[in-house]
Backbone bond lengths (Angstrom), bond angles and torsions (degrees), N, CA, C in turn:
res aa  C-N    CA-C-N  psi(-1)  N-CA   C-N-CA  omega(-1)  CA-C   N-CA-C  phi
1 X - - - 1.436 - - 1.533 110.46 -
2 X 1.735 118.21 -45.95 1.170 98.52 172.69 1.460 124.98 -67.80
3 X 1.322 120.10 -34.94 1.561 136.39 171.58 1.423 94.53 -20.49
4 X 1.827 109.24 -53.38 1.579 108.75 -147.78 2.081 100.52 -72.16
5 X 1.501 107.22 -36.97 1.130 105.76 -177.77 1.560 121.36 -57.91
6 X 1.023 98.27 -52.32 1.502 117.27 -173.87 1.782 110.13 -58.11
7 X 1.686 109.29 -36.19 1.505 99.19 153.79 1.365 141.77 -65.66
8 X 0.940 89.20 -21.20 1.821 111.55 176.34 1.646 122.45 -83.04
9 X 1.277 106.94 -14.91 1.312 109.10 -170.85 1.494 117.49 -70.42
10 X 1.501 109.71 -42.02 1.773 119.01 173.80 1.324 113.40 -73.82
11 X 1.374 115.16 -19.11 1.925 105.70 176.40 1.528 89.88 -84.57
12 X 1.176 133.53 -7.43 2.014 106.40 179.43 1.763 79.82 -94.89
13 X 1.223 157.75 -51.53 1.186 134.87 -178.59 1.448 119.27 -42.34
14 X 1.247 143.50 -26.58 1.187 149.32 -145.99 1.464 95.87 -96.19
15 X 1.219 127.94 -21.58 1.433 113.78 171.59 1.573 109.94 -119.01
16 X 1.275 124.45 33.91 1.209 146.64 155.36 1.716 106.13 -45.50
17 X 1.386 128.73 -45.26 1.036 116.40 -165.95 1.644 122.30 -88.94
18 X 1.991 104.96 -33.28 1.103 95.55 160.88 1.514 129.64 -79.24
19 X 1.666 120.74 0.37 1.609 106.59 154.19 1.213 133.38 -101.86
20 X 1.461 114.76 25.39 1.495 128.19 170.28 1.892 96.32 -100.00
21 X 1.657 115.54 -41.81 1.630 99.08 163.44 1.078 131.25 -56.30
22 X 1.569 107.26 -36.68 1.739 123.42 -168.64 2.086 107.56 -64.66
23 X 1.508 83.71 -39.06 1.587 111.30 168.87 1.522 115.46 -35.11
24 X 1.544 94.23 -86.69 1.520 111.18 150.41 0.892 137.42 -18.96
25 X 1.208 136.86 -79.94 1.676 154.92 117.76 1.275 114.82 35.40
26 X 1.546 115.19 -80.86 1.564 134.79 159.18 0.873 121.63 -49.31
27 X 1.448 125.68 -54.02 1.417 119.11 -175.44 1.742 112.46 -69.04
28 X 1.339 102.44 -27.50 1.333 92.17 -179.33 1.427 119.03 -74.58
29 X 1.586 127.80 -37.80 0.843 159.42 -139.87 1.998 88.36 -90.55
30 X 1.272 105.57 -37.21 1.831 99.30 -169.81 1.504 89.28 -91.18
31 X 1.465 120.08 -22.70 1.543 109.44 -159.39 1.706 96.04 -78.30
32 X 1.320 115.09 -18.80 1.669 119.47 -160.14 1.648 88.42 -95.51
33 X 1.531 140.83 -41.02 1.142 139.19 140.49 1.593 126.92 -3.51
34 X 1.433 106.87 -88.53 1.456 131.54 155.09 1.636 104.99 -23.97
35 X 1.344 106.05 -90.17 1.592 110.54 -179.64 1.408 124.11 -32.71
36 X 1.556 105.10 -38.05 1.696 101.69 159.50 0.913 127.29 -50.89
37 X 1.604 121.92 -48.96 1.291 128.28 175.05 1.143 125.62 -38.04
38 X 1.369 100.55 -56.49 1.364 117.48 -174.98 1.284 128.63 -66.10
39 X 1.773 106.46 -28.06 1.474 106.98 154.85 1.374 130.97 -62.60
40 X 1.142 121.30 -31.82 1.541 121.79 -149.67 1.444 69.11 -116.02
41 X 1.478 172.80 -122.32 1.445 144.36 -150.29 1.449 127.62 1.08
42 X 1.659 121.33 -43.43 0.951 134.30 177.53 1.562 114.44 -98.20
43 X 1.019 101.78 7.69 2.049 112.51 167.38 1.192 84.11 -93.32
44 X 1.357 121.40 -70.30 1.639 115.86 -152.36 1.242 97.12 -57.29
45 X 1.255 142.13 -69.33 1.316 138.77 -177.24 1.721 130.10 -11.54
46 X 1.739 78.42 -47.85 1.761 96.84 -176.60 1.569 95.46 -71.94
47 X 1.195 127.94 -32.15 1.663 123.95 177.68 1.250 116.63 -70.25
48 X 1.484 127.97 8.50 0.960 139.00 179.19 1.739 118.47 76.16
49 X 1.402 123.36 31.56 1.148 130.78 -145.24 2.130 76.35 -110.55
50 X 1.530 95.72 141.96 1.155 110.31 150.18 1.299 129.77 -41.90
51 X 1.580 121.16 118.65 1.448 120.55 179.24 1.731 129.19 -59.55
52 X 1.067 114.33 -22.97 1.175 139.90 165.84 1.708 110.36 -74.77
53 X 1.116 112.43 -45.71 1.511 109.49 173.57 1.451 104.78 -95.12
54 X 0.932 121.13 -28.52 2.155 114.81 176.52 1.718 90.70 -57.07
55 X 1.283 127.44 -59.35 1.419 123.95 -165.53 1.291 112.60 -61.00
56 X 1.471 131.62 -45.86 1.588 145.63 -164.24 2.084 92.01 -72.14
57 X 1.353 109.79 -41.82 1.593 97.25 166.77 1.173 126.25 -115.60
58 X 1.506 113.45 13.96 1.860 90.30 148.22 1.284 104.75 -93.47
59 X 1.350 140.75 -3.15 1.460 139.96 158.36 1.279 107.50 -37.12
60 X 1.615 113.41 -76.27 1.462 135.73 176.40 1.844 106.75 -41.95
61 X 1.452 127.45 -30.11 1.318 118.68 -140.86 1.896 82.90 -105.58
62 X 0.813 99.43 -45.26 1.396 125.30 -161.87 2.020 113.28 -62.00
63 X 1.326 106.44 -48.48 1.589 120.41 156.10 0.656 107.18 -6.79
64 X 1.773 113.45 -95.31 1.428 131.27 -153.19 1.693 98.71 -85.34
65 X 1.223 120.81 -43.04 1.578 114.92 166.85 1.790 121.27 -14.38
66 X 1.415 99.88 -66.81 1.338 129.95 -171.13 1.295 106.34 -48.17
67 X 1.173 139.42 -71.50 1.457 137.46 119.83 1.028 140.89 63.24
68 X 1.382 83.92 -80.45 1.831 103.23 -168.71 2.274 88.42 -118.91
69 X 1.567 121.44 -17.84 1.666 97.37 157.05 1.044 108.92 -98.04
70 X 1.290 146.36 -18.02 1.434 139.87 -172.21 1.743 116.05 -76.32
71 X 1.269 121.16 -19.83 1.640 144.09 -131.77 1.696 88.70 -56.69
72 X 1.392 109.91 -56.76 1.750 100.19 172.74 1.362 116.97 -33.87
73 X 1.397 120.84 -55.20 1.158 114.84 -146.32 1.402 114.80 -102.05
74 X 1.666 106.75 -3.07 1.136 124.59 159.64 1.307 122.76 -72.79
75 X 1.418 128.85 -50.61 1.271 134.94 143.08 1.353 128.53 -7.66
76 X 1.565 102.77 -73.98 1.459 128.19 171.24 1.561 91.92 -38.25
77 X 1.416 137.98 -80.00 1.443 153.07 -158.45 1.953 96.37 -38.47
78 X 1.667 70.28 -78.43 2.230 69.72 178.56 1.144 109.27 -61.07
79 X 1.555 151.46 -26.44 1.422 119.00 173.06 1.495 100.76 -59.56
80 X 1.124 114.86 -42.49 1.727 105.12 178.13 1.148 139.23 -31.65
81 X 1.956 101.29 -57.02 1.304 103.41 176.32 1.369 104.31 -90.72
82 X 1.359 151.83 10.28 1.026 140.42 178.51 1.907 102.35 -87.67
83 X 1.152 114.36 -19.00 1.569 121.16 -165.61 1.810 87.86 -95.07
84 X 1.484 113.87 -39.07 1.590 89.38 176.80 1.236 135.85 -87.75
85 X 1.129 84.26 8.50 1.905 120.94 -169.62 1.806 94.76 -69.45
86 X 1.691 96.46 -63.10 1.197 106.20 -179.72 1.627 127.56 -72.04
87 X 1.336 117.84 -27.60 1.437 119.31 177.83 1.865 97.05 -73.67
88 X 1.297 120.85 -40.12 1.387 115.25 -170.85 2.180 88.41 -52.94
89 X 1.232 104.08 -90.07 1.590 118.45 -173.46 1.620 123.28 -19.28
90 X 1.900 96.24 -32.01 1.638 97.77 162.47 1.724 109.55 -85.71
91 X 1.122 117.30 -0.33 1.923 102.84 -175.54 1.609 88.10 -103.49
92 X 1.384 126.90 -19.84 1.262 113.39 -163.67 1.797 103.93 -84.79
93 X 1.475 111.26 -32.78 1.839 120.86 172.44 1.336 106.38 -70.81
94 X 1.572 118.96 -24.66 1.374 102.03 160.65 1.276 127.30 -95.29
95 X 1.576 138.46 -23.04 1.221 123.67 131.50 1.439 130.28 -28.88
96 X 1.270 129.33 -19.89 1.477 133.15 -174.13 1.577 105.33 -84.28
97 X 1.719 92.25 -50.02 1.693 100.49 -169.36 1.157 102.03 -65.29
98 X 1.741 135.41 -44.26 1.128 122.86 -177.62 1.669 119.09 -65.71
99 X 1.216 104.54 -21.73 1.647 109.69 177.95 1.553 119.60 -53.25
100 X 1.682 94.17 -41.79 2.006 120.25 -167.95 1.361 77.83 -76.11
101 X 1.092 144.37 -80.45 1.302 151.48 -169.23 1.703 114.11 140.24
102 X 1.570 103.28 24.33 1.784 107.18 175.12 1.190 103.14 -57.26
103 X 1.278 122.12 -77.73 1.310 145.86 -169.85 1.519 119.66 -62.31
104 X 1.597 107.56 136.93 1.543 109.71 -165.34 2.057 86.36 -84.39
105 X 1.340 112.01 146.48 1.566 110.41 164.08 1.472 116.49 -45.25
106 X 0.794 143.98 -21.18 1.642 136.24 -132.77 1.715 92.01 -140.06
107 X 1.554 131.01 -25.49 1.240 124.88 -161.67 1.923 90.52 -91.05
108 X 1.385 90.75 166.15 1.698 88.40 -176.52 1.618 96.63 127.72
């Protein structure tokens, strides 16, 4: 049983790098989100617009905005999760196969 852990431990490192980008990615991607907000909140503001209502519509304005300037980096995000989407779904069919007993533990 430990044998089995101890083989397994460097294949979950091996995709260490694309979820420290994917990481990246997102966080940047909501923080550049946010910051929109916060601009076009603080336009309206300067128009003399209620702070409470400047925020409730650059919320609204900002959504679909984001969208259509972010689209690279949105992209970037879903190729992300679409790639961990897929490495999760291949460890989980091979957890399965090894469960049925197709699969030798150690092959993979």
């Amino acid at each position: 049983m430990r044998e089995q852990q101890e083989n397994e431990a460097p294949k979950a490192d091996t995709s260490g790098g694309a979820t420290s980008s994917l990481a990246w990615d997102l966080t940047l991607y909501t923080l550049a989100r946010f910051g929109m907000v916060a601009i076009v909140t603080v336009l309206l503001m300067l128009v003399k617009v209620p702070a409470l209502v400047a925020l409730a519509v650059s919320v609204v304005v900002v959504m679909p905005l984001s969208l259509l300037v972010f689209r690279k980096l949105r992209r970037r995000v879903a190729i992300g999760l679409a790639e961990r989407n897929a490495e999760r779904d291949a460890r989980r069919a091979q957890l399965r196969a090894q469960l049925r007993g197709e699969q030798a533990p150690d092959a993979g």
